[in-house]
Backbone bond lengths (Angstrom), bond angles and torsions (degrees), N, CA, C in turn:
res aa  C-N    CA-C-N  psi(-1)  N-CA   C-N-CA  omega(-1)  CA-C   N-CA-C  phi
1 X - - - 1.449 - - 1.527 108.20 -
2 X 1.477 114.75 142.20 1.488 115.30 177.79 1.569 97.81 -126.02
3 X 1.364 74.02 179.58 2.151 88.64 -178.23 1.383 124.14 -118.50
4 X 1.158 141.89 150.12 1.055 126.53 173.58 1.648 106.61 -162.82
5 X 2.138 95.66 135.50 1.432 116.13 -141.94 1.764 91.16 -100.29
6 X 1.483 125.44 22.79 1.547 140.50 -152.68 1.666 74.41 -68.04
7 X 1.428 153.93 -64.35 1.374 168.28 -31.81 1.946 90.71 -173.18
8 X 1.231 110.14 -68.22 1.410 120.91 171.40 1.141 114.01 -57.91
9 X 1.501 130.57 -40.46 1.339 109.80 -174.51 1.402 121.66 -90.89
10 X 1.887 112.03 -17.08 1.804 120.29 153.13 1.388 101.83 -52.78
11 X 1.271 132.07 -48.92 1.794 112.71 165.66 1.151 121.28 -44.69
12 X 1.436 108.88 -56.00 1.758 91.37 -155.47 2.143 95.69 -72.99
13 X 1.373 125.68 -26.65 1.344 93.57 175.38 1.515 113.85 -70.92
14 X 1.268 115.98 -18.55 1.914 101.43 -175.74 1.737 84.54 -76.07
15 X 0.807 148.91 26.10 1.215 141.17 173.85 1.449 109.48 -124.96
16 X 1.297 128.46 2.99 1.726 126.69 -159.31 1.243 111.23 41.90
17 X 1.123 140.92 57.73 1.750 138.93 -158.17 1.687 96.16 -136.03
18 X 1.151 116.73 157.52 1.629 127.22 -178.52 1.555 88.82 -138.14
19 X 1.381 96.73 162.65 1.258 126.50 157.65 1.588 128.27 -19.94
20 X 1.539 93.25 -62.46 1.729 118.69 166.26 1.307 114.49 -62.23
21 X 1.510 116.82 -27.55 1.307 111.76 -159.98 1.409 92.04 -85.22
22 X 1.641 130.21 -27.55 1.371 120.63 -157.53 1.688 95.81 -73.12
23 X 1.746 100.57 -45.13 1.477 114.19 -169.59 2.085 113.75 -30.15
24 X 1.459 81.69 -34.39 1.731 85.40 -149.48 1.465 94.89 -106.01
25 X 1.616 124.67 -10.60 1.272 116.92 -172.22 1.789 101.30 -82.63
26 X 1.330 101.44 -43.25 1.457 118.72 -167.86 1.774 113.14 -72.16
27 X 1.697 80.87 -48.94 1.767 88.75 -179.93 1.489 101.95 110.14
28 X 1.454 127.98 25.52 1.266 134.20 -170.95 1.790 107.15 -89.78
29 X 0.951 110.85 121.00 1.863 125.03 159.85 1.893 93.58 -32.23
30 X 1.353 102.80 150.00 1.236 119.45 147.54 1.465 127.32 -57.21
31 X 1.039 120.35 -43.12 1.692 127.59 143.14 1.003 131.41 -16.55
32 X 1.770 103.02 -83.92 1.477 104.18 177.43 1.596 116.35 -58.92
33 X 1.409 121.14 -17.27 1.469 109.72 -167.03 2.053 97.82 -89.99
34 X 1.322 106.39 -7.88 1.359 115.94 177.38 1.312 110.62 -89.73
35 X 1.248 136.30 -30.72 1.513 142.30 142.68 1.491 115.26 -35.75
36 X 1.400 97.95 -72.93 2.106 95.51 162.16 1.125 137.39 -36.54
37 X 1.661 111.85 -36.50 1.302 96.39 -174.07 1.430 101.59 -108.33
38 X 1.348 128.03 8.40 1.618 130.50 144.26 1.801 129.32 -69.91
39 X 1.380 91.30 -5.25 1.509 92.26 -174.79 1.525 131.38 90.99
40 X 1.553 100.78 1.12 1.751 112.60 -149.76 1.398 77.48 -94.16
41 X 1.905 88.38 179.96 1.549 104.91 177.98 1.191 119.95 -85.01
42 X 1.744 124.51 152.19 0.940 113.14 156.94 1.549 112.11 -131.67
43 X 1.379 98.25 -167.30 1.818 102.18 -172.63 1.300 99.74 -76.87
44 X 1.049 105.02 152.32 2.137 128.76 166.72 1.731 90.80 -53.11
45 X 1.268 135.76 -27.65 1.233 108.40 -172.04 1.293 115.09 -87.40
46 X 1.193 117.66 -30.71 1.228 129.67 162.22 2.022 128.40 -34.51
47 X 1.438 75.00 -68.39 1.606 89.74 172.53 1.928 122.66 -74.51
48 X 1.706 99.17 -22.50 1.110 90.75 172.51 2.222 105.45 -81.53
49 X 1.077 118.38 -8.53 1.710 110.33 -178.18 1.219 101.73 -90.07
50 X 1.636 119.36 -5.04 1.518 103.59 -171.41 1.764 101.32 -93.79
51 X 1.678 108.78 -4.19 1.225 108.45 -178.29 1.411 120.50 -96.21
52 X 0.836 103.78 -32.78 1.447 137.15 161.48 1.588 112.42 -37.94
53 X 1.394 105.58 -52.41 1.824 112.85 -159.47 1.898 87.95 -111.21
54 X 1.286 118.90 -1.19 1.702 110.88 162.61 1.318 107.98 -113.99
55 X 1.122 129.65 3.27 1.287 136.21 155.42 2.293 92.56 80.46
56 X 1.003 100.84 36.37 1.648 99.80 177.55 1.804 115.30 -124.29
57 X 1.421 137.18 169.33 0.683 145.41 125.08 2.072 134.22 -24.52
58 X 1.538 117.04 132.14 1.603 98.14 162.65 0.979 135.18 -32.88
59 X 1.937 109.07 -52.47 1.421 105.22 -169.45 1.895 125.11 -78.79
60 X 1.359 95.99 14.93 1.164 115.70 161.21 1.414 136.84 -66.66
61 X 1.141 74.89 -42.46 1.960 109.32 175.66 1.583 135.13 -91.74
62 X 1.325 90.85 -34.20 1.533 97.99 173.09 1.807 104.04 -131.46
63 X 1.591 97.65 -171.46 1.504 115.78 174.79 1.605 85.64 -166.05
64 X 1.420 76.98 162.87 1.758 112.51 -160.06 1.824 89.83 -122.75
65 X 1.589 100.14 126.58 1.313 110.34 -179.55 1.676 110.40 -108.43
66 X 1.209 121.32 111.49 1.919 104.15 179.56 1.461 90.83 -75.69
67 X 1.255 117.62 139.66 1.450 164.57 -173.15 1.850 89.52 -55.46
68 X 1.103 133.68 -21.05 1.444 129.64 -173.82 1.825 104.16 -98.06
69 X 0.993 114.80 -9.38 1.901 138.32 -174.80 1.239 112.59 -101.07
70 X 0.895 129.65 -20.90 1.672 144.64 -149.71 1.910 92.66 -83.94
């Protein structure tokens, strides 16, 4: 199964939000926001502050790919 953050970043434009903006709203490393926009994994803490500081749900943010879809 893979992930994909396609979901978070249609937020942050209905939101006028960039990249930077998530970095500094949330408190996210340059890293982790470079993980996101590769698709890779990240920690539950991560994804739970990005929900937190957009005021949404996970499945907002991500999708879950079964490995046969990909």
């Amino acid at each position: 199964m893979s992930v994909s953050y396609r979901k978070l970043w249609h937020l942050l434009l209905d939101k006028k939000l960039k990249k930077i903006d998530l970095e500094r709203k949330v408190g996210l490393s340059h890293y982790a926001v470079l993980q996101l926009s590769k698709d890779k994994d990240v920690s539950t803490e991560v994804l739970t502050k990005i929900c937190d500081a957009l005021d949404c749900g996970i499945d907002d943010i991500v999708d879950f790919i079964p490995a046969n879809k990909r």
